[in-house]
Residue frames as a rotation matrix with the C-alpha (Angstrom) as fourth column:
UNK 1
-0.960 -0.166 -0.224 21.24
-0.278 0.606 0.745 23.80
0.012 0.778 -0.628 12.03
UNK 2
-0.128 0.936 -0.328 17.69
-0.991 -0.106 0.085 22.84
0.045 0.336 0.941 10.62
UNK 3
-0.661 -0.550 0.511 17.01
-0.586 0.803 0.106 19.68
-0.469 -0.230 -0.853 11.41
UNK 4
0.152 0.945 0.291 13.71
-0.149 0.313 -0.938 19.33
-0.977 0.099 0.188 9.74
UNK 5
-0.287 -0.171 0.943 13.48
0.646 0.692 0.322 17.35
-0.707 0.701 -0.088 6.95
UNK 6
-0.662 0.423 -0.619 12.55
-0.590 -0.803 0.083 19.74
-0.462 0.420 0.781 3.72
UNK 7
0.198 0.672 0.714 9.10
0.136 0.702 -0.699 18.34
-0.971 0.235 0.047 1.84
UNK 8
-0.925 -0.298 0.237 10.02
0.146 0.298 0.943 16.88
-0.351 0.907 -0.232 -1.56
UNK 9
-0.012 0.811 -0.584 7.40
-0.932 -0.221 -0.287 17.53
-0.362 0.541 0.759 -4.67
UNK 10
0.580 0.812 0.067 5.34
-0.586 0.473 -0.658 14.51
-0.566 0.343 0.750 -6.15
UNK 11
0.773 -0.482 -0.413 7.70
-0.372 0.182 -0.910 14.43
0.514 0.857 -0.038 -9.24
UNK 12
-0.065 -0.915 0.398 10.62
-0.950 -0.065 -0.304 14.39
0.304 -0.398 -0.865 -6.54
UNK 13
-0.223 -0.303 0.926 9.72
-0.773 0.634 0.021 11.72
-0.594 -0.711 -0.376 -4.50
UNK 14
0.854 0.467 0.228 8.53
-0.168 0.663 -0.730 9.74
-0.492 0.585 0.644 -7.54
UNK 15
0.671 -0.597 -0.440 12.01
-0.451 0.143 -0.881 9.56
0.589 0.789 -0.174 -8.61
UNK 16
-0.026 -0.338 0.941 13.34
-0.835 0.525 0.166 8.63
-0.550 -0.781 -0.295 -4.98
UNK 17
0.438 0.214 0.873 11.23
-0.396 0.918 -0.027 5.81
-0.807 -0.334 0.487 -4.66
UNK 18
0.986 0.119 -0.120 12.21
-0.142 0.190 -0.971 5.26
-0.093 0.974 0.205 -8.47
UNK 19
-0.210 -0.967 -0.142 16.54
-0.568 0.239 -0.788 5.13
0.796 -0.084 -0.600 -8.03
UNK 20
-0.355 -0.370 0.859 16.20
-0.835 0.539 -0.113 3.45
-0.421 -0.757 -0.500 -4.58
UNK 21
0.140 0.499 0.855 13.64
-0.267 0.851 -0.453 0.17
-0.953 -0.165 0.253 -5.75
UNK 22
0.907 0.133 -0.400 14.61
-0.420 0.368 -0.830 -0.28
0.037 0.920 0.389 -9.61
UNK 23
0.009 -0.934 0.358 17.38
-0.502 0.305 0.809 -2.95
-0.865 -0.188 -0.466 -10.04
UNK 24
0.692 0.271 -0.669 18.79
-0.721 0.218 -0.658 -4.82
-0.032 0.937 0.347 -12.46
UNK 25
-0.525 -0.611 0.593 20.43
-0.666 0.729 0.162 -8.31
-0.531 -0.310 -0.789 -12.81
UNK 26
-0.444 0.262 -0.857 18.60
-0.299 0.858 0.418 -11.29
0.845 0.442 -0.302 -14.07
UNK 27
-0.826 0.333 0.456 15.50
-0.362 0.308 -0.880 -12.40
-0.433 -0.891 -0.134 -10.94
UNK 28
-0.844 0.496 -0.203 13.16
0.359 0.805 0.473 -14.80
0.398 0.327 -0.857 -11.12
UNK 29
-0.678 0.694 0.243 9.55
-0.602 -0.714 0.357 -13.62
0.421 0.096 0.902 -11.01
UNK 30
-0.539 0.396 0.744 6.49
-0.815 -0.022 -0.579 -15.25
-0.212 -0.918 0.334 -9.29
UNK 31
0.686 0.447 -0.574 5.12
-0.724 0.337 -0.602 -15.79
-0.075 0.829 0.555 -12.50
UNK 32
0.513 -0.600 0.614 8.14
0.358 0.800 0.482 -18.41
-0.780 -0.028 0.625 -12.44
UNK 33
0.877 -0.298 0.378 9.42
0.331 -0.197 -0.923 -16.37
0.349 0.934 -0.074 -15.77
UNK 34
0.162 -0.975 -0.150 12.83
0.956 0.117 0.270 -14.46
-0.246 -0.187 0.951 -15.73
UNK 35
0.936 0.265 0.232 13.47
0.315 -0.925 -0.214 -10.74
0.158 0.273 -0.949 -15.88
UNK 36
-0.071 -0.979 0.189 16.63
0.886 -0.149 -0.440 -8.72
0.459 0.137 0.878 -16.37
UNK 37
-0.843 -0.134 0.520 15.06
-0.277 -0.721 -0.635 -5.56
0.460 -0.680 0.571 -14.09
UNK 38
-0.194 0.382 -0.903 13.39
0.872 0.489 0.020 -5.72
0.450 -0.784 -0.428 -10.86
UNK 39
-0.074 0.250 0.965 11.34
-0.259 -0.939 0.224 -3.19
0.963 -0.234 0.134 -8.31
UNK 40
-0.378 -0.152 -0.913 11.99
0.638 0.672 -0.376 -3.92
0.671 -0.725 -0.156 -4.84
UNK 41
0.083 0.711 0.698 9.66
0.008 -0.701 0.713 -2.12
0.996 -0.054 -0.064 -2.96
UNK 42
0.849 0.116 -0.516 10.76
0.525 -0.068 0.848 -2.68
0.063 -0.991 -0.119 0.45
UNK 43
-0.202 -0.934 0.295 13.81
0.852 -0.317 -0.418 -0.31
0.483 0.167 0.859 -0.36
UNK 44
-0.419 0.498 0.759 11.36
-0.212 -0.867 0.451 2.22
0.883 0.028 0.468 -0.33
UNK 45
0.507 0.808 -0.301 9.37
0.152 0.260 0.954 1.19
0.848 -0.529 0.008 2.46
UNK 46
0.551 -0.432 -0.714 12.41
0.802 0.037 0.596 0.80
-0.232 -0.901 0.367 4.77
UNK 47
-0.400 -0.401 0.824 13.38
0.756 -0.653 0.050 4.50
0.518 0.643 0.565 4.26
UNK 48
-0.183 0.318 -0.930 12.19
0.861 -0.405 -0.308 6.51
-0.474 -0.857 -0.200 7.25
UNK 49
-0.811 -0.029 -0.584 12.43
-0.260 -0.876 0.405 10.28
-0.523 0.481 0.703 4.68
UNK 50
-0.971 0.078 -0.225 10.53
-0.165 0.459 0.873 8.22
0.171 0.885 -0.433 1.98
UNK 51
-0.266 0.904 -0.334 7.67
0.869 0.375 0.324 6.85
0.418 -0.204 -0.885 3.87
UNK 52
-0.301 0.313 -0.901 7.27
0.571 -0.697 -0.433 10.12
-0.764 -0.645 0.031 5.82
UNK 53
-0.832 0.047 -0.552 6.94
-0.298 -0.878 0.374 12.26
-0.468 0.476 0.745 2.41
UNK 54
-0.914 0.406 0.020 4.79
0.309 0.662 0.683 8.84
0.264 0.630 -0.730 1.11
UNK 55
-0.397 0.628 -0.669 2.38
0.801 -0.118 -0.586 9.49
-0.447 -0.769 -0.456 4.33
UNK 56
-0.540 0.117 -0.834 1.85
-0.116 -0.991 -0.063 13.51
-0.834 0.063 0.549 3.39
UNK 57
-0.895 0.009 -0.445 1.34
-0.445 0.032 0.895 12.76
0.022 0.999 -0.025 -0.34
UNK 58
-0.620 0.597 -0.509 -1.42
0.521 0.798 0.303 9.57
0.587 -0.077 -0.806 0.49
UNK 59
-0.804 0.300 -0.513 -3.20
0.556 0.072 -0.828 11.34
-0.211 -0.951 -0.225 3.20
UNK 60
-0.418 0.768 -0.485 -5.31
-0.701 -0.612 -0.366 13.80
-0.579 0.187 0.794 1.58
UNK 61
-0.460 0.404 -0.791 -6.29
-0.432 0.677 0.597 10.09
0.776 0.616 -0.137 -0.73
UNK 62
-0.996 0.049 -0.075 -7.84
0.089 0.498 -0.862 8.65
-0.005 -0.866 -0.501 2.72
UNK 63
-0.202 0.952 0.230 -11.71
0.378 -0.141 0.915 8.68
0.904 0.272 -0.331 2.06
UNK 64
-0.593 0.322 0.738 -13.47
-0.675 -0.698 -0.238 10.77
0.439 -0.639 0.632 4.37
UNK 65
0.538 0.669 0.513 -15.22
-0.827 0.300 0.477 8.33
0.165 -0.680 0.714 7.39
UNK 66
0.367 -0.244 -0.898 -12.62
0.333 0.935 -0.118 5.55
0.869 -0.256 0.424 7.10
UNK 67
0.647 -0.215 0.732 -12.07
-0.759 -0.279 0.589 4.58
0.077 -0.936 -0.343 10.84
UNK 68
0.369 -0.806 0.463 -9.43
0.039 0.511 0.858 2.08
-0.928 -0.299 0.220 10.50
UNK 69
-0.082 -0.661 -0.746 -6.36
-0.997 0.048 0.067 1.94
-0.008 0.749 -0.663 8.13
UNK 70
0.947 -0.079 0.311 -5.88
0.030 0.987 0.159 -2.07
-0.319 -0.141 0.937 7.17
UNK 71
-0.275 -0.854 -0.443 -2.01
-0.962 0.246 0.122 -2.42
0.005 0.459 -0.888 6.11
UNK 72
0.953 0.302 -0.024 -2.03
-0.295 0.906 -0.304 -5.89
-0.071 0.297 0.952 4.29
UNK 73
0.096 -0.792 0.602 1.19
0.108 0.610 0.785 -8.49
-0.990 -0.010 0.144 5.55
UNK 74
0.343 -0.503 -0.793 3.39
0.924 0.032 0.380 -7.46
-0.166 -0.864 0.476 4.73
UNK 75
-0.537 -0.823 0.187 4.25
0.843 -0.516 0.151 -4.51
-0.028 0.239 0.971 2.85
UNK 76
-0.025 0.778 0.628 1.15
0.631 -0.474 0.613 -2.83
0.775 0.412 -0.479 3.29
UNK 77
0.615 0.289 -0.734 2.08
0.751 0.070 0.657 -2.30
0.241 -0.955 -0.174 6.83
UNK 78
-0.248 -0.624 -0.741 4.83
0.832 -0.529 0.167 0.27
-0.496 -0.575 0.651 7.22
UNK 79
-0.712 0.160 0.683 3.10
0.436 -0.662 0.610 2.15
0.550 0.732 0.402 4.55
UNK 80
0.511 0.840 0.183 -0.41
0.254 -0.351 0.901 2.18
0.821 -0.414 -0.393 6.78
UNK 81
0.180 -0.308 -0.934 1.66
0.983 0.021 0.183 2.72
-0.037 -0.951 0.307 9.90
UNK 82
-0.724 -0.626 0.290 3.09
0.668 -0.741 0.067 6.10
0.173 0.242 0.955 8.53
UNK 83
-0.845 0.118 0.522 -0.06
0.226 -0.805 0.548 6.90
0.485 0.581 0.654 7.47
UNK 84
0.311 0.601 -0.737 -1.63
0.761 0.306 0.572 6.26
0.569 -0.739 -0.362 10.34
UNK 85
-0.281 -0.529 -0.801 0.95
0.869 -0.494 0.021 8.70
-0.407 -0.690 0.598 12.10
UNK 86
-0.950 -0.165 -0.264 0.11
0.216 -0.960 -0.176 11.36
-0.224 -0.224 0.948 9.88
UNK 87
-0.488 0.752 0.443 -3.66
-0.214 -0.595 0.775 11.24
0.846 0.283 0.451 9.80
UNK 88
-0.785 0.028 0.619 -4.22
-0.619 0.016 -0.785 9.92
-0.032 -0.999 0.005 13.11
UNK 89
0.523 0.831 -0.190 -6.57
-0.788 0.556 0.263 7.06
0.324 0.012 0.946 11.99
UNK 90
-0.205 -0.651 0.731 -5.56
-0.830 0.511 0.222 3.98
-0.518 -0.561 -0.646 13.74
UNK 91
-0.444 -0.599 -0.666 -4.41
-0.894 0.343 0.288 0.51
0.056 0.723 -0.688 12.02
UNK 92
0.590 0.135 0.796 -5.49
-0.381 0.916 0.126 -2.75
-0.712 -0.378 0.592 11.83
UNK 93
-0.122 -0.885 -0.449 -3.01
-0.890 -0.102 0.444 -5.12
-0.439 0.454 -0.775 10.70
UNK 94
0.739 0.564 -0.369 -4.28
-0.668 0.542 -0.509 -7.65
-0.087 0.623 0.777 7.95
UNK 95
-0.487 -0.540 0.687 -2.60
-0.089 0.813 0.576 -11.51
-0.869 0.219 -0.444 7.95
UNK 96
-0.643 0.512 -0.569 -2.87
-0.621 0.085 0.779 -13.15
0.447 0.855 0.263 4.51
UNK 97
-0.122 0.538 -0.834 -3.89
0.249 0.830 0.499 -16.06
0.961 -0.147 -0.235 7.22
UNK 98
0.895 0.218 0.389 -5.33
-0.424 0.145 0.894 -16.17
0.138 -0.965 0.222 10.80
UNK 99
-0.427 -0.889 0.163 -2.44
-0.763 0.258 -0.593 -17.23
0.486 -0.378 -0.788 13.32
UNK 100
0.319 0.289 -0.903 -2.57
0.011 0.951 0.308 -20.51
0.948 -0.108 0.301 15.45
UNK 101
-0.103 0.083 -0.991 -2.26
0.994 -0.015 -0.105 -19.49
-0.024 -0.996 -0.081 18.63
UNK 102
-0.911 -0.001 -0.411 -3.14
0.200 -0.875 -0.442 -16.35
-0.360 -0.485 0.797 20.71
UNK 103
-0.211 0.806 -0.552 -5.95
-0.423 -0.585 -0.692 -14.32
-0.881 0.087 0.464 19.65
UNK 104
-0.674 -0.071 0.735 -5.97
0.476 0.719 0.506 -16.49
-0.565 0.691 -0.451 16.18
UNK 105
0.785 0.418 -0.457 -6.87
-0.098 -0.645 -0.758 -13.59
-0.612 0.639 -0.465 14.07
UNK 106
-0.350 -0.594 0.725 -5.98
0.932 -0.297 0.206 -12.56
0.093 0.748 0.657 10.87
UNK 107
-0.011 -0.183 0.983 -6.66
0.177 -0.968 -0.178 -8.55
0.984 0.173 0.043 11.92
UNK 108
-0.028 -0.267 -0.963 -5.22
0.991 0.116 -0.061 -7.65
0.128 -0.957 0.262 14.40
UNK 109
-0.871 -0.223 0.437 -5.42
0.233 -0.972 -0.031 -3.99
0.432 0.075 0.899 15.98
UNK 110
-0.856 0.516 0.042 -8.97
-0.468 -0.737 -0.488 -3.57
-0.221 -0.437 0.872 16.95
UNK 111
-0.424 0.629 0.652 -12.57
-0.057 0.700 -0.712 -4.42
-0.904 -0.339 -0.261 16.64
UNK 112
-0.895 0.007 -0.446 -13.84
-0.379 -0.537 0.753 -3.83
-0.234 0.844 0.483 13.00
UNK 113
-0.265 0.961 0.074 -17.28
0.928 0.275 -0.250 -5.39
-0.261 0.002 -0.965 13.49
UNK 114
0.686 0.709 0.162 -19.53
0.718 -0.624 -0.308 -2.40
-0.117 0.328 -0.937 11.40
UNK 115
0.284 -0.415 -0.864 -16.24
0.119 -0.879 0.461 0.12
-0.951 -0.234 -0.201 11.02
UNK 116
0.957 -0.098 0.272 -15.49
0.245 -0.226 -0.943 1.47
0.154 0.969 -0.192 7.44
UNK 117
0.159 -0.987 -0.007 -11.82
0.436 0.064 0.898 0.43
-0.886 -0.146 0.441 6.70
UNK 118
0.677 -0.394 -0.622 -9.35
-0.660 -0.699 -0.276 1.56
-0.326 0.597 -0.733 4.32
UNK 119
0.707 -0.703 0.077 -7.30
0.622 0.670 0.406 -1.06
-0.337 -0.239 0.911 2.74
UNK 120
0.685 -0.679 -0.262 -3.45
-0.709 -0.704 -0.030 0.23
-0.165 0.206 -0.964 2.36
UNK 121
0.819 -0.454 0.352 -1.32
0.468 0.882 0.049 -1.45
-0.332 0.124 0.935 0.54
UNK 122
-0.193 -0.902 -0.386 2.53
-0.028 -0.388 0.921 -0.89
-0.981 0.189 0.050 -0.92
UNK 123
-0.558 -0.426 -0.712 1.83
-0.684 -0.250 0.685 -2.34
-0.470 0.869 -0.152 -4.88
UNK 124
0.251 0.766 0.592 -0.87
-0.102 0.629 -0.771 -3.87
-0.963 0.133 0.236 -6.64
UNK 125
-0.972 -0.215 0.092 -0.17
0.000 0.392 0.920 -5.73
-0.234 0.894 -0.381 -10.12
UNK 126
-0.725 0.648 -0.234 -3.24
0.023 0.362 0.932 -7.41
0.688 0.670 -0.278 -10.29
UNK 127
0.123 0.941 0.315 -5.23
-0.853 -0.062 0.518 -7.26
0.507 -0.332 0.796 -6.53
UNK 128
-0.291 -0.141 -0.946 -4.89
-0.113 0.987 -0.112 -10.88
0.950 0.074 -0.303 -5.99
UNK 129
-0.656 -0.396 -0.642 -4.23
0.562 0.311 -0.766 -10.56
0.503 -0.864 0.019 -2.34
UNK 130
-0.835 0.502 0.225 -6.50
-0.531 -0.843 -0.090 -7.03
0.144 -0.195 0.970 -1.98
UNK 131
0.046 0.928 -0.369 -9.48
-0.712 0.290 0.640 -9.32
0.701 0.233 0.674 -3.04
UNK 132
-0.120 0.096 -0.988 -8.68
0.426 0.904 0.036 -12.17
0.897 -0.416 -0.149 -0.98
UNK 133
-0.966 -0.132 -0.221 -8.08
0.246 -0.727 -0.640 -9.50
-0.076 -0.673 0.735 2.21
UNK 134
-0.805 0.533 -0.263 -11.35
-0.470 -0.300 0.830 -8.37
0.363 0.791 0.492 1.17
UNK 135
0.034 0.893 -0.450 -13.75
-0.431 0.419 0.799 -10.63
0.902 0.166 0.399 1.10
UNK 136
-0.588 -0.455 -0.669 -11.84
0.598 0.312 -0.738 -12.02
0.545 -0.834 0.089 4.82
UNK 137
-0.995 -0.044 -0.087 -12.41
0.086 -0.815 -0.573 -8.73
-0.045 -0.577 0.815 6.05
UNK 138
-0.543 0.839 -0.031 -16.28
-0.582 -0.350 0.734 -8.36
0.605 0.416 0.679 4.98
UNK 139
0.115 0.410 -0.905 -16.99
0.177 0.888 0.425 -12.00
0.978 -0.209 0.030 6.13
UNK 140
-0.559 -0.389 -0.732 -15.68
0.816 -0.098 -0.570 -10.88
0.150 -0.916 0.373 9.62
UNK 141
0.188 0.941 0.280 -18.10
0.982 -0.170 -0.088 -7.50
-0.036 0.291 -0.956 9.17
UNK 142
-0.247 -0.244 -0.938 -16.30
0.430 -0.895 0.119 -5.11
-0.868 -0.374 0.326 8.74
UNK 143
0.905 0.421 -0.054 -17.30
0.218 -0.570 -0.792 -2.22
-0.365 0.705 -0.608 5.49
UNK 144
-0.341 -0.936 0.082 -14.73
0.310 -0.030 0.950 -2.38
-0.887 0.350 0.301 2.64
UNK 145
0.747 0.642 0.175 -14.93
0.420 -0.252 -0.872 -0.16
-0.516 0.724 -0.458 0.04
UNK 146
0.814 -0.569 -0.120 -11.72
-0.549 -0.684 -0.481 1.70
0.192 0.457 -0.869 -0.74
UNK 147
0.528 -0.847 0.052 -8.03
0.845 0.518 -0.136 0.18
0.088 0.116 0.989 -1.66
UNK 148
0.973 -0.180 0.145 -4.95
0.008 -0.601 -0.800 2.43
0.231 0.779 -0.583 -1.64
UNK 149
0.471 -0.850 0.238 -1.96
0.880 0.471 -0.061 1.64
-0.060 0.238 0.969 -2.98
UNK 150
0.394 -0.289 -0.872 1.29
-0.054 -0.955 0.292 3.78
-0.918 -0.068 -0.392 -3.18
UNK 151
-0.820 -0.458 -0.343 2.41
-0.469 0.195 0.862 1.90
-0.328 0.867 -0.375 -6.68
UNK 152
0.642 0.681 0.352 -0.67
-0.088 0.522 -0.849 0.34
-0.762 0.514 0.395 -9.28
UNK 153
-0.736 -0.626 0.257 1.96
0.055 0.324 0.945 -1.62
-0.674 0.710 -0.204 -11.77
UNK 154
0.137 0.703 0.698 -1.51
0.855 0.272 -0.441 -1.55
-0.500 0.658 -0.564 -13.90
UNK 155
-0.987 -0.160 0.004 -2.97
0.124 -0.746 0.655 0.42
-0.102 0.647 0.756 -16.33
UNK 156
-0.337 0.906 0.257 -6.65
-0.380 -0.380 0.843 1.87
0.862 0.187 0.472 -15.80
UNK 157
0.307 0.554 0.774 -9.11
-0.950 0.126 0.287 0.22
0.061 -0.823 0.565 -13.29
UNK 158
-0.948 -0.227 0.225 -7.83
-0.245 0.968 -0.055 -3.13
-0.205 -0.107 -0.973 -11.67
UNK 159
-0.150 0.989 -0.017 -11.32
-0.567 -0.072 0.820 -5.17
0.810 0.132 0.572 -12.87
UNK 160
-0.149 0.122 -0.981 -11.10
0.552 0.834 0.020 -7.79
0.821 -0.539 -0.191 -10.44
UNK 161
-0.900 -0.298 -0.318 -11.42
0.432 -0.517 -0.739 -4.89
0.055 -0.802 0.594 -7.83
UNK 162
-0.636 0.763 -0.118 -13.88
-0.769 -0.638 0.019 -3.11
-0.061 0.103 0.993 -9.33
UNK 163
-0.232 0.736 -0.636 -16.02
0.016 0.657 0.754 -6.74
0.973 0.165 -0.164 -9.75
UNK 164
-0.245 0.279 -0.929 -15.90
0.929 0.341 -0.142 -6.81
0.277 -0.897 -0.343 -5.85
UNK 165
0.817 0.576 0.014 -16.80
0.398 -0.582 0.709 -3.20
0.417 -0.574 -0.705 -5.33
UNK 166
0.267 -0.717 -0.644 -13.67
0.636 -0.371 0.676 -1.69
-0.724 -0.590 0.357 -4.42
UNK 167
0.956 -0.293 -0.031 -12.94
-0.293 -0.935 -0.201 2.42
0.030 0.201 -0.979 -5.16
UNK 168
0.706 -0.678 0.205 -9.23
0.705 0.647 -0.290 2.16
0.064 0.350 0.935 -6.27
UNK 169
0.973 -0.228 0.024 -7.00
-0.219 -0.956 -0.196 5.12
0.068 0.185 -0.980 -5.51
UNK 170
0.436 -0.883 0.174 -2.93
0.897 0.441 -0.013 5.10
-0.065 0.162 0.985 -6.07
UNK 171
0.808 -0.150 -0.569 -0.40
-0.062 -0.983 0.172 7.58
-0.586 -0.104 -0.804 -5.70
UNK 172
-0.258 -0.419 -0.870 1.55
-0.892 -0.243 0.381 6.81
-0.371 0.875 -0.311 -8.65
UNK 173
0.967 0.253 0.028 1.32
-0.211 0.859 -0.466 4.41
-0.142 0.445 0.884 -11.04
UNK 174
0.494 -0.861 0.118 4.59
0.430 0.360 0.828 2.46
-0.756 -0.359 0.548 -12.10
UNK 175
0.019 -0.429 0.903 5.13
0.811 -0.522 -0.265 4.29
0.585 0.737 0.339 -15.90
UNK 176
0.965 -0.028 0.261 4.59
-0.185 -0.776 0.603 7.69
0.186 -0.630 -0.754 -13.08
UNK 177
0.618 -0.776 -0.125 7.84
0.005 -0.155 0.988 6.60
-0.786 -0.611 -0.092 -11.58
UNK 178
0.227 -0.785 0.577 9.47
0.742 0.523 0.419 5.40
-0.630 0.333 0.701 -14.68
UNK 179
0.579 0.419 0.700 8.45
0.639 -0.766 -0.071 8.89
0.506 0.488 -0.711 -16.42
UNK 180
0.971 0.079 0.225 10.26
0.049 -0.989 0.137 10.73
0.233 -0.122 -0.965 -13.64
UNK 181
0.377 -0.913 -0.158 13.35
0.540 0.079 0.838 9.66
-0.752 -0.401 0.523 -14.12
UNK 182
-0.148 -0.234 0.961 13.50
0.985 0.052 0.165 11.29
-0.089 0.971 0.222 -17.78
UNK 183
0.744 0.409 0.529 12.35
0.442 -0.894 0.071 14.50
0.502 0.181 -0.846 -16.32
Protein backbone atom coordinates (compact mmCIF):
# COMPACT_ATOMS: atom_id res chain seq x y z
CA UNK A 1 0.00 0.00 0.00
CA UNK A 2 1.24 3.61 -0.96
CA UNK A 3 1.17 5.55 1.73
CA UNK A 4 2.27 8.76 0.21
CA UNK A 5 -0.02 11.30 -0.12
CA UNK A 6 -0.64 11.97 -4.13
CA UNK A 7 0.07 15.98 -5.04
CA UNK A 8 -3.22 17.71 -5.88
CA UNK A 9 -3.19 20.50 -8.90
CA UNK A 10 -3.71 24.31 -8.04
CA UNK A 11 -7.34 24.10 -9.40
CA UNK A 12 -7.65 20.94 -7.02
CA UNK A 13 -6.60 22.19 -3.95
CA UNK A 14 -8.38 25.50 -4.65
CA UNK A 15 -11.54 23.69 -4.42
CA UNK A 16 -10.45 21.71 -1.13
CA UNK A 17 -9.72 24.64 0.69
CA UNK A 18 -13.02 25.97 -1.07
CA UNK A 19 -15.77 22.89 0.27
CA UNK A 20 -13.89 22.57 3.62
CA UNK A 21 -13.96 26.74 4.75
CA UNK A 22 -17.25 28.04 2.88
CA UNK A 23 -20.33 27.87 5.22
CA UNK A 24 -23.48 29.07 5.41
CA UNK A 25 -25.99 30.11 8.15
CA UNK A 26 -26.52 33.65 9.18
CA UNK A 27 -22.74 35.03 11.28
CA UNK A 28 -22.02 38.10 12.43
CA UNK A 29 -19.06 39.85 10.82
CA UNK A 30 -16.38 42.12 12.43
CA UNK A 31 -17.66 44.79 10.50
CA UNK A 32 -20.59 44.21 13.17
CA UNK A 33 -22.93 43.63 9.84
CA UNK A 34 -24.63 40.17 9.21
CA UNK A 35 -23.94 37.65 6.49
CA UNK A 36 -25.77 34.53 5.37
CA UNK A 37 -22.17 32.77 4.10
CA UNK A 38 -19.00 32.57 5.87
CA UNK A 39 -15.11 31.40 5.14
CA UNK A 40 -13.59 29.83 8.00
CA UNK A 41 -10.18 29.56 7.32
CA UNK A 42 -8.93 27.62 10.12
CA UNK A 43 -10.78 24.52 8.53
CA UNK A 44 -8.22 24.72 6.12
CA UNK A 45 -5.40 25.45 8.19
CA UNK A 46 -6.16 22.56 10.61
CA UNK A 47 -5.94 19.99 7.75
CA UNK A 48 -2.52 18.32 7.86
CA UNK A 49 -3.09 17.11 3.49
CA UNK A 50 -4.18 20.79 2.91
CA UNK A 51 -1.45 22.71 4.47
CA UNK A 52 1.17 20.23 3.18
CA UNK A 53 -0.08 20.74 -0.63
CA UNK A 54 -0.55 24.76 0.62
CA UNK A 55 3.39 24.62 1.62
CA UNK A 56 4.48 23.06 -2.09
CA UNK A 57 2.21 25.50 -3.99
CA UNK A 58 3.59 28.87 -1.71
CA UNK A 59 7.15 27.86 -1.72
CA UNK A 60 8.39 28.60 -5.04
CA UNK A 61 6.36 32.44 -3.95
CA UNK A 62 9.16 32.81 -1.06
CA UNK A 63 11.43 35.74 -2.36
CA UNK A 64 14.82 34.72 -2.85
CA UNK A 65 17.16 35.99 0.47
CA UNK A 66 14.25 35.94 2.94
CA UNK A 67 15.95 34.47 6.13
CA UNK A 68 13.07 34.26 8.37
CA UNK A 69 9.38 33.29 7.68
CA UNK A 70 7.10 35.70 10.17
CA UNK A 71 3.63 33.72 10.63
CA UNK A 72 1.32 36.54 12.07
CA UNK A 73 -0.97 35.28 15.52
CA UNK A 74 -2.67 33.54 14.73
CA UNK A 75 -3.49 32.08 11.54
CA UNK A 76 -0.51 33.04 9.87
CA UNK A 77 1.29 30.53 11.91
CA UNK A 78 0.49 26.99 10.85
CA UNK A 79 0.60 28.26 7.39
CA UNK A 80 4.47 29.67 7.98
CA UNK A 81 5.22 26.55 10.00
CA UNK A 82 4.47 24.23 6.94
CA UNK A 83 6.23 26.39 4.97
CA UNK A 84 8.94 26.57 6.90
CA UNK A 85 9.09 22.61 6.76
CA UNK A 86 9.14 22.63 3.19
CA UNK A 87 11.66 25.31 2.39
CA UNK A 88 13.73 25.00 5.33
CA UNK A 89 13.69 28.76 6.24
CA UNK A 90 13.09 29.07 9.85
CA UNK A 91 10.04 31.06 11.62
CA UNK A 92 9.59 33.76 13.68
CA UNK A 93 6.36 33.94 15.30
CA UNK A 94 4.64 37.48 15.17
CA UNK A 95 2.19 38.56 18.43
CA UNK A 96 -0.36 41.22 17.43
CA UNK A 97 1.12 42.41 21.08
CA UNK A 98 4.37 41.87 23.08
CA UNK A 99 3.63 39.39 26.10
CA UNK A 100 4.00 40.43 29.86
CA UNK A 101 6.16 38.23 31.16
CA UNK A 102 9.14 36.09 29.93
CA UNK A 103 11.08 37.32 27.12
CA UNK A 104 8.15 40.11 26.55
CA UNK A 105 8.38 39.99 22.87
CA UNK A 106 6.06 40.20 20.29
CA UNK A 107 8.53 37.88 17.81
CA UNK A 108 9.42 35.28 19.01
CA UNK A 109 11.78 32.60 17.23
CA UNK A 110 15.01 34.37 16.74
CA UNK A 111 17.02 37.46 16.37
CA UNK A 112 15.77 39.60 13.36
CA UNK A 113 17.94 42.65 14.06
CA UNK A 114 19.15 43.38 10.02
CA UNK A 115 17.46 39.83 8.64
CA UNK A 116 15.11 40.12 5.55
CA UNK A 117 11.75 38.54 6.68
CA UNK A 118 8.88 37.24 4.89
CA UNK A 119 5.58 38.05 6.31
CA UNK A 120 3.10 34.83 5.98
CA UNK A 121 -0.09 35.15 6.57
CA UNK A 122 -3.52 32.83 6.09
CA UNK A 123 -6.04 35.90 4.53
CA UNK A 124 -5.81 39.41 3.96
CA UNK A 125 -9.14 41.55 3.32
CA UNK A 126 -7.67 44.70 3.77
CA UNK A 127 -3.85 44.31 5.58
CA UNK A 128 -4.93 45.94 8.69
CA UNK A 129 -2.94 43.69 10.90
CA UNK A 130 0.02 43.04 7.98
CA UNK A 131 0.65 46.87 8.36
CA UNK A 132 0.48 47.07 11.96
CA UNK A 133 2.98 43.70 12.10
CA UNK A 134 4.96 45.75 9.87
CA UNK A 135 5.83 48.73 10.98
CA UNK A 136 6.42 46.58 14.78
CA UNK A 137 8.70 44.53 12.98
CA UNK A 138 10.82 47.44 11.16
CA UNK A 139 10.84 49.52 14.43
CA UNK A 140 12.54 46.43 16.08
CA UNK A 141 15.05 46.33 12.74
CA UNK A 142 14.32 43.91 11.09
CA UNK A 143 13.88 44.35 6.67
CA UNK A 144 10.22 43.95 5.58
CA UNK A 145 9.44 43.96 2.24
CA UNK A 146 7.33 41.02 1.08
CA UNK A 147 3.69 39.78 2.47
CA UNK A 148 2.31 36.37 1.49
CA UNK A 149 -0.89 35.36 1.91
CA UNK A 150 -2.55 31.98 0.91
CA UNK A 151 -6.19 33.85 0.37
CA UNK A 152 -6.24 38.02 -0.79
CA UNK A 153 -10.31 38.44 -0.31
CA UNK A 154 -9.25 41.73 -2.48
CA UNK A 155 -9.14 42.66 -5.79
CA UNK A 156 -5.77 44.11 -7.37
CA UNK A 157 -3.00 45.65 -5.11
CA UNK A 158 -3.96 45.99 -1.31
CA UNK A 159 -2.99 50.09 -1.33
CA UNK A 160 -2.46 50.37 2.20
CA UNK A 161 0.40 47.76 1.61
CA UNK A 162 1.73 49.08 -1.21
CA UNK A 163 1.74 52.84 0.75
CA UNK A 164 4.13 51.07 3.28
CA UNK A 165 6.28 49.37 0.72
CA UNK A 166 5.20 45.95 0.87
CA UNK A 167 5.59 43.40 -2.50
CA UNK A 168 2.22 41.49 -2.17
CA UNK A 169 2.15 37.92 -3.41
CA UNK A 170 -1.05 35.38 -2.83
CA UNK A 171 -1.74 32.06 -3.88
CA UNK A 172 -5.23 32.47 -4.72
CA UNK A 173 -7.40 35.07 -4.49
CA UNK A 174 -10.99 34.43 -2.97
CA UNK A 175 -13.19 34.67 -6.60
CA UNK A 176 -9.88 31.83 -7.48
CA UNK A 177 -11.53 29.58 -5.00
CA UNK A 178 -15.05 30.52 -5.69
CA UNK A 179 -14.30 29.97 -9.61
CA UNK A 180 -13.16 26.44 -8.83
CA UNK A 181 -15.96 25.15 -7.64
CA UNK A 182 -17.88 25.73 -11.13
CA UNK A 183 -15.07 24.01 -12.86
Amino acid sequence: MNLEPRAVSRIELAKEIYNVSYLRGKFLLRSGSYSDEYFDKYRFESRPHLLREIAKLMAPLVPKGTQYLAGLEMGGIPIATALSLETEIPVIFVRKRAKEYGTTQFAEGGDILGKRLCIIEDVITTGGQVVLSTKDLRTSGAIVQDVLCVIYRGAGEEPRLKEIGLSHHSLFTMNELKDSVSK
